[in-house]
C-alpha positions in Angstrom: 120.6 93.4 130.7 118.4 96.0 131.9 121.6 98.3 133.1 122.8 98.1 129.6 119.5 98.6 127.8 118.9 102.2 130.2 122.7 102.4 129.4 121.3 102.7 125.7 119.0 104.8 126.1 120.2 107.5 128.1 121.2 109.6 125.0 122.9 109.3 121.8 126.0 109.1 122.4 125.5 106.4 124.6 123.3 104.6 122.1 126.0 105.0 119.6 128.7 103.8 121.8 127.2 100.2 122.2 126.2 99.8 118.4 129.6 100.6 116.8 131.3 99.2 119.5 129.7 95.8 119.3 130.1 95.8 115.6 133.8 96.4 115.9 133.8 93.2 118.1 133.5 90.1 115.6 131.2 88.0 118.5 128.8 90.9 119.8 128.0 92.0 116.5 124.6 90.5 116.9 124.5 92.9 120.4 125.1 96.2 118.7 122.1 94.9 116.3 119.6 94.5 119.2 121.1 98.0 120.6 119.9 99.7 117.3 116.3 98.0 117.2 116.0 99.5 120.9 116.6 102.8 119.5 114.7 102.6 116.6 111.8 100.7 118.4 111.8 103.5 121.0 112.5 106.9 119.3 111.7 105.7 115.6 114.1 105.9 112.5 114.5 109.6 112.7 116.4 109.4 116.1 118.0 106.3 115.2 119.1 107.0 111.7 122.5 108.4 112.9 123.2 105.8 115.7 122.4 103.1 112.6 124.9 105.3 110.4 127.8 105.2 112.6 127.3 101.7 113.6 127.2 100.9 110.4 130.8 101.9 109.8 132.8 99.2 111.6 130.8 96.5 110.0 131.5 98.1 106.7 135.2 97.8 107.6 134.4 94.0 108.8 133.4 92.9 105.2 135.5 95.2 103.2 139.1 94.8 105.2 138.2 91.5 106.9 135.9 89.6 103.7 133.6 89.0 106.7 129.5 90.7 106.1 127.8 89.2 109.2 127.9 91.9 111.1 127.0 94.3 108.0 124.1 92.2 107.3 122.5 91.4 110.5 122.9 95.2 111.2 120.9 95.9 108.6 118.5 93.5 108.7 117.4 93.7 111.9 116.9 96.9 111.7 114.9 96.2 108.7 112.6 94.0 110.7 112.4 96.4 113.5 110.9 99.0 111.1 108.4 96.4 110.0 107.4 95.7 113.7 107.3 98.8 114.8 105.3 100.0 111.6 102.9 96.6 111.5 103.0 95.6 115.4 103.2 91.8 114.0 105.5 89.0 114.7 103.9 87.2 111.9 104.3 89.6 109.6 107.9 90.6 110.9 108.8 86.3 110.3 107.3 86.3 106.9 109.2 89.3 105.7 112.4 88.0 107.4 112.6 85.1 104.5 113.0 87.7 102.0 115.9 89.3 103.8 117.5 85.9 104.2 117.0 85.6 100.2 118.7 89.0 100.3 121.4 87.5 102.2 121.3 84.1 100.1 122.4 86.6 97.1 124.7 88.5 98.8 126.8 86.1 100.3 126.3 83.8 96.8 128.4 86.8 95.5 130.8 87.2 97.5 131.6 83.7 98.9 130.8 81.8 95.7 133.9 80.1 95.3 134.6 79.1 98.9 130.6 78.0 99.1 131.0 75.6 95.8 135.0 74.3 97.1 133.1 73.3 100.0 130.3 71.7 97.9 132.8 69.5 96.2 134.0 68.7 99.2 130.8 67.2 100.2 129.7 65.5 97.0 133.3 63.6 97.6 131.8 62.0 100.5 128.0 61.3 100.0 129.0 58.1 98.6 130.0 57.0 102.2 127.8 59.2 104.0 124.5 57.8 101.9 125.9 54.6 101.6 124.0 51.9 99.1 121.0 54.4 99.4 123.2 56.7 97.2 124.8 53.5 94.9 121.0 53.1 94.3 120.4 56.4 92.5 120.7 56.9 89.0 123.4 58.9 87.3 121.0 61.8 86.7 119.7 61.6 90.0 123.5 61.9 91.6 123.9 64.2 89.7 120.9 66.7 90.2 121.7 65.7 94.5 124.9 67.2 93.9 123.5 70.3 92.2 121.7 70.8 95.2 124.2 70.9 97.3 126.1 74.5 96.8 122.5 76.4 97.3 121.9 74.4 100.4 124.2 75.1 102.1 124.0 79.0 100.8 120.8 79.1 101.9 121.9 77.5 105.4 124.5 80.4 106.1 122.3 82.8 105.3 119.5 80.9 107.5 121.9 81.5 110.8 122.1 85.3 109.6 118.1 85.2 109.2 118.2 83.7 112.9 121.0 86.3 114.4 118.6 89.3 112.9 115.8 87.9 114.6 117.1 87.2 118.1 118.8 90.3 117.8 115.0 92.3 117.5 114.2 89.8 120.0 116.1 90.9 122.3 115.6 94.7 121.6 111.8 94.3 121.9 112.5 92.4 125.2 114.8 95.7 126.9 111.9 98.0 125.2 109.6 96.0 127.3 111.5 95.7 130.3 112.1 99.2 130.6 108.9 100.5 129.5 106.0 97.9 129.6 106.9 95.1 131.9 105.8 91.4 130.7 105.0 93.0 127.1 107.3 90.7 125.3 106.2 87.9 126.9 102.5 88.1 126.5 103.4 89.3 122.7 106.0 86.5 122.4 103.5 83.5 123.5 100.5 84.1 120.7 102.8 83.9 117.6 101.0 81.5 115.5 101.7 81.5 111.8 98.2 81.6 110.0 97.4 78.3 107.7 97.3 79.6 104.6 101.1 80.9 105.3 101.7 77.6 106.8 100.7 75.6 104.1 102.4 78.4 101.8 106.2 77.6 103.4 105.6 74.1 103.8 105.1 74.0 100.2 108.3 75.9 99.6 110.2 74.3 101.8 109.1 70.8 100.2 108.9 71.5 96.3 111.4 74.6 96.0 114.3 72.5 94.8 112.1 70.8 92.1 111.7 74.3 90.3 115.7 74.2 90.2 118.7 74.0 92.3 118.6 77.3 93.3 115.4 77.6 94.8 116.8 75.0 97.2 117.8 77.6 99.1 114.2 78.0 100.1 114.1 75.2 102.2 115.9 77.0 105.1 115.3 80.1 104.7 111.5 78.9 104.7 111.7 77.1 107.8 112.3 79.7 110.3 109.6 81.3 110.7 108.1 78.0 111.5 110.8 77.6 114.4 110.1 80.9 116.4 106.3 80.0 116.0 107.1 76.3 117.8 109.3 78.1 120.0 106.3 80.7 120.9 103.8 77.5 121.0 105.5 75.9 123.9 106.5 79.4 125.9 102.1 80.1 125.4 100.9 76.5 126.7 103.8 76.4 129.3 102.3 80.1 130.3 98.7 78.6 130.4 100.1 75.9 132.9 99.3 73.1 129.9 102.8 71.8 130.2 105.4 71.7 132.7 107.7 75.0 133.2 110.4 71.9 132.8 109.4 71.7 129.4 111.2 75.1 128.4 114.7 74.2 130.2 114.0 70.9 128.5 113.3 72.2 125.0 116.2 75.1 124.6 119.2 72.5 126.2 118.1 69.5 123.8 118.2 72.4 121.0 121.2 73.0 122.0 122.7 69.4 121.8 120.3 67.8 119.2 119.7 71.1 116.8 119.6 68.5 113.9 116.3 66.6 115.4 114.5 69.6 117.3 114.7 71.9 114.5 112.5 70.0 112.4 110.3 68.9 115.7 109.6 72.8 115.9 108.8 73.3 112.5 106.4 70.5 112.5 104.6 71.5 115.7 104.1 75.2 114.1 102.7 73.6 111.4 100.4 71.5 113.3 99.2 74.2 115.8 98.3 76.4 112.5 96.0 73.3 111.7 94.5 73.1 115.2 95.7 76.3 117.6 96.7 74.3 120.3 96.5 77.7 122.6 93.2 78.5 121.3 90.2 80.6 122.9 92.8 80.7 126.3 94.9 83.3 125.2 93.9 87.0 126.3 91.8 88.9 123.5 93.6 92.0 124.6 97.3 91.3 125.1 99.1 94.1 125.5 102.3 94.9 123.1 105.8 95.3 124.3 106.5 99.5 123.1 105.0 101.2 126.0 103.5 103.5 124.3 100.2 102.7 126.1 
């Protein structure tokens, strides 16, 4: 990783290189995106404007030859969120704003996808009867049929979720080579005091929780809502496994049961970011003066 991030940043051309050649690859799109939000972490969006441009040109032809925006999108929005960081020096502000890029993506890929998204709805609402079972016999006729109005914005608001992920681990991962190559440890140390403030907290737990009751397409806010959420659990156990409070176990532990139970550790995360905003598990123990990943002293 750290031969391919001084690989980036050995000049332009080089830069260029690995951004519009990982977007031209449909599986390393999410690469070239953390390429650029090196660049434009490093040399700001003057320097990085035409190494954005040109990489911005294969994933055009991805979505307009292929129907496929992922790599378009996460391009963009990770660079987005880069600008953000490197303006506001803030994961919690760069988290928060990411939920209105996925609500950008919600809309875009609502537009474009809109009949595969709702074929794939019907597809669904045809098996909740034996999914649900007699909880679902149980409901009402207007309360089936509200469910099943639910379930086309779900599941647009899950795609563009994944996207709102990608974008985020791809300026993760940029922020992590910045570090490595410039400030040593700076990502972790800026990494492990994420905390999402109550108010905020409270603010996406309310979303998440009542959005669908203000109409089906605010259902989409459930998702989108709960990221944030996730990075700050991730962040919670990476700061009391780095204050020797848990186990280094704990990690290898947490990321392969993500891996094979997503549906139950997702929610787990959420729920201990919520919690820590409540009590700050880390507390007084984290350094007052942690240092930030740009190396820029």
């Amino acid at each position: 990783m750290r031969a391919l991030a001084e690989f980036i940043m050995r000049g332009r051309m080089q830069a260029t290189l690995v951004v519009a050649g990982c977007a031209a690859l449909p599986l390393l799109y999410w690469l070239g995106a953390a390429a650029g939000c090196l660049v434009l972490l490093r040399r700001g969006m003057r320097d990085a404007l035409g190494v954005l441009a040109l990489g911005l040109l294969p994933a055009l032809i991805w979505w307009l030859k292929f129907d496929d925006p992922r790599a378009l999108l996460v391009l963009l929005g990770s660079s987005g969120l880069a600008l953000v960081l490197r303006a506001s020096e803030s994961w919690n502000r760069v988290l928060l704003v990411s939920i209105a890029m996925g609500l950008v993506f919600s809309v875009v890929l609502g537009t474009v996808f809109s009949s595969q998204i709702e074929m794939l709805a019907q597809d669904l609402i045809k098996i909740l009867p034996l999914a649900l079972g007699d909880l679902y016999q149980k409901m009402s006729v207007e309360e089936q049929a509200r469910f099943a109005s639910l379930i086309a914005p779900i599941l647009t608001g899950l795609i563009a979720a994944l996207l709102q992920i990608v974008s985020v681990l791809s300026l993760i991962i940029g922020r992590y080579w910045q570090a490595l190559l410039y400030n040593p440890g700076g990502f972790g140390r800026e990494f492990r005091v994420i905390r999402i403030p109550l108010g905020p907290a409270m603010l996406l737990l309310a979303l998440m929780l009542l959005g669908p009751n203000f109409g089906p397409q605010m259902a989409m806010l459930t998702p989108l809502c709960s990221v944030p959420l996730v990075f700050a659990g991730l962040a919670l156990i990476h700061g009391l496994v780095a204050q020797k409070r848990l186990a280094r176990f704990w990690l290898v532990g947490l990321y392969v049961t993500l891996l094979l139970f997503m549906q139950l550790i997702y929610p787990l995360l959420v729920v201990l970011a919520i919690v820590d905003s409540l009590i700050d598990f880390r507390g007084r123990l984290a350094p007052k003066d942690a240092d930030n990943a740009n190396g820029e002293g």
